[in-house]
BADRENVO-480010 format. One record per residue (C-alpha): x, y, z. Coordinates in steps of 0.1 Angstrom, whole numbers, plus 5000, padded with zeros to 4 digits. Layout:
% BADRENVO-480010
XYZ
...
This chain:
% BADRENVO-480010
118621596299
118421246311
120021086275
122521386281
123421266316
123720876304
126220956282
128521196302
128120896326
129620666298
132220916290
130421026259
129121286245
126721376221
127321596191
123721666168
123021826138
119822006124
118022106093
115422386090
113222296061
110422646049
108622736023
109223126012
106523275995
106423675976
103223756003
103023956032
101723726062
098323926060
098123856023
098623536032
096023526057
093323636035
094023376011
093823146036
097322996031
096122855992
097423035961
100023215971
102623385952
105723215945
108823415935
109523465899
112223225899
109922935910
107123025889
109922915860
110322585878
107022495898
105522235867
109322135858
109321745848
112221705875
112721805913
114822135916
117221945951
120322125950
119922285920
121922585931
121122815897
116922765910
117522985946
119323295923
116323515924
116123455964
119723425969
119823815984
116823696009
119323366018
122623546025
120923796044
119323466066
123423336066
124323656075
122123726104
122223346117
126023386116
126123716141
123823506164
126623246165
124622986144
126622876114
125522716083
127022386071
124522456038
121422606021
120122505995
116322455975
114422185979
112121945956
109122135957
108522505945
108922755972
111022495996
113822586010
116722426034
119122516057
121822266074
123222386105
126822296117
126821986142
126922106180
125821946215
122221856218
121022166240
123122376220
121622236184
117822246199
118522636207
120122716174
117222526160
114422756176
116423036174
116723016139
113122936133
111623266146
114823456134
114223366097
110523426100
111023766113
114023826084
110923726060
108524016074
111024266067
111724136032
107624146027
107323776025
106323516044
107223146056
105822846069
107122556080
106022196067
């Protein structure tokens, strides 16, 4: 609040944007559990990809299999008022990204938690599981 307060005092303001990095796995968090967290299932897609001699960033054909699991997350996110700049894979199997449209610092840190327990719960009802790295 006090960095917030500095720069209305300069006649500025702040303006932040976020990214929500998780790894999406084909478990059920009790699955998951009794594993431990190690060996768990990837979804078919990354199986395909996970000892690929090259980093699957932005490749936008790697999400397909997940894609109806990632609009669903755009979908809900947007009814909460928290839009989407992007979404896209990440380098490693099972990673995932979403960029979230620039907003004011309280507003952005809201969205951000928001978000975070939002997709996690979207993941329960799809009978997978997240963590965040």
């Amino acid at each position: 609040m006090q960095q917030i307060e500095r720069l209305a005092n300069l006649k500025l303001k702040g303006l932040f944007a976020s990214e929500l990095e998780f790894n999406l796995f084909n478990e059920t968090y009790e699955s998951a559990s009794q594993k431990h967290w190690k060996n768990l299932n990837n979804h078919q897609y990354m199986n395909h990809h996970q000892y690929s001699t090259h980093h699957q960033y932005m490749n936008i054909s790697a999400s397909s299999a997940i894609e109806p699991f990632m609009r669903s997350v755009r979908n809900k996110l947007e009814e909460a008022g928290i839009l989407m700049e992007a979404t896209h894979p990440e380098s490693l199997p099972s990673q995932h990204e979403l960029n979230f449209v620039p907003a004011d610092p309280l507003t952005m840190a809201d969205r951000h938690i928001i978000a975070k327990h939002g997709i996690r719960d979207m993941a329960e009802v799809w009978n997978d599981c997240i963590f965040y790295g």
